[in-house]
C-alpha positions as CSV (number, residue, x, y, z in Angstrom):
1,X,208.5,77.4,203.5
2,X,210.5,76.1,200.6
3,X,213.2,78.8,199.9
4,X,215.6,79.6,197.3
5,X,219.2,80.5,197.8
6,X,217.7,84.1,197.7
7,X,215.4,83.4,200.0
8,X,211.9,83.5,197.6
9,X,209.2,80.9,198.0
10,X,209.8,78.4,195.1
11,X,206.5,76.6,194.4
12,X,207.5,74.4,191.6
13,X,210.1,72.9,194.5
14,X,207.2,72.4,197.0
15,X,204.9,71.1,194.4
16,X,208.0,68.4,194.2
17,X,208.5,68.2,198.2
18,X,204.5,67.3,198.2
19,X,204.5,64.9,195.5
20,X,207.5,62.6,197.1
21,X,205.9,62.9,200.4
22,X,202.2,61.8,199.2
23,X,204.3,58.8,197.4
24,X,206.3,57.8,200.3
25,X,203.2,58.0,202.4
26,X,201.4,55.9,200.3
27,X,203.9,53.0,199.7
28,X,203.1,52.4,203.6
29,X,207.0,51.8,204.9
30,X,207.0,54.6,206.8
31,X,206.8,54.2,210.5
32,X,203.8,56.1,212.5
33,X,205.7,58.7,213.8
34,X,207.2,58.9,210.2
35,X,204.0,59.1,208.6
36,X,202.9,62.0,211.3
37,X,206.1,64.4,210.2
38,X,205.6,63.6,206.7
39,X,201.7,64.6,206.9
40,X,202.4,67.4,209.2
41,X,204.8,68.6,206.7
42,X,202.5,67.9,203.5
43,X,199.7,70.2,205.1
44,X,202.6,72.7,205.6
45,X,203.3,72.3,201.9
46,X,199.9,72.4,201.0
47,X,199.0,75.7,202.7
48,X,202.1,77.5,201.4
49,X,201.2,76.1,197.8
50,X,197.8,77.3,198.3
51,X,199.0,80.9,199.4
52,X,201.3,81.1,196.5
53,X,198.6,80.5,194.2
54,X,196.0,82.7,195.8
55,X,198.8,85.8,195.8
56,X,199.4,84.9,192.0
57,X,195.7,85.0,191.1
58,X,195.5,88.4,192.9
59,X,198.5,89.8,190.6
60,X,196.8,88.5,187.4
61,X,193.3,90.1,188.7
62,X,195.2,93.1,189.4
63,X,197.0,93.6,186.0
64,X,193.8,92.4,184.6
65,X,191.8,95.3,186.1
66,X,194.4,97.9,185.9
67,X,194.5,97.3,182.2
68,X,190.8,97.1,181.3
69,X,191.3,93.7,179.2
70,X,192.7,90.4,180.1
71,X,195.6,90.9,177.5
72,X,199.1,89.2,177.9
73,X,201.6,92.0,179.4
74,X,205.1,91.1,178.5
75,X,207.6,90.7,181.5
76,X,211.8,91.3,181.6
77,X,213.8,88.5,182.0
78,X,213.7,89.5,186.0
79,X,210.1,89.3,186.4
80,X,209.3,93.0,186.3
81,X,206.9,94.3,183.5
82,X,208.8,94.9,180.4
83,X,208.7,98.8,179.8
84,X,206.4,98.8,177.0
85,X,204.0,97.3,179.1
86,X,204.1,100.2,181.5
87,X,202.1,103.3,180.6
């Protein structure tokens, strides 16, 4: 997985990490066994990407339910829900 220094999943960076590898893939200079760890580590990617989004759809569903309307809920600086969003 893509990590910070902290040690969180960054997705933006493996977003990135996928994007140069489907572009080096595609130019065609890399060798076979080249072209095997690049796609081995693209599906990597792609499942980590995909788990990061499905975990992020299951927040907003769960703010979404817990609040009775798909309103915007206002979030600290550090991620956490800013205290007038918390009742």
């Amino acid at each position: 997985m893509t990590k910070k220094k902290d040690g969180a999943f960054n997705f933006e960076e493996s977003l990135t990490n996928l994007e140069s590898l489907v572009s080096a893939m595609e130019d065609g200079e890399l060798s076979l066994e080249e072209s095997l760890q690049a796609f081995e580590k693209g599906i990597r990617l792609t499942r980590e990407c995909q788990a990061a989004l499905q975990k992020a759809e299951q927040t907003v569903q769960i703010l979404i339910d817990e609040n009775g309307n798909p309103e915007p809920i206002g979030f600290a600086a550090d991620g956490s829900p800013a205290a007038s969003a918390i009742q």
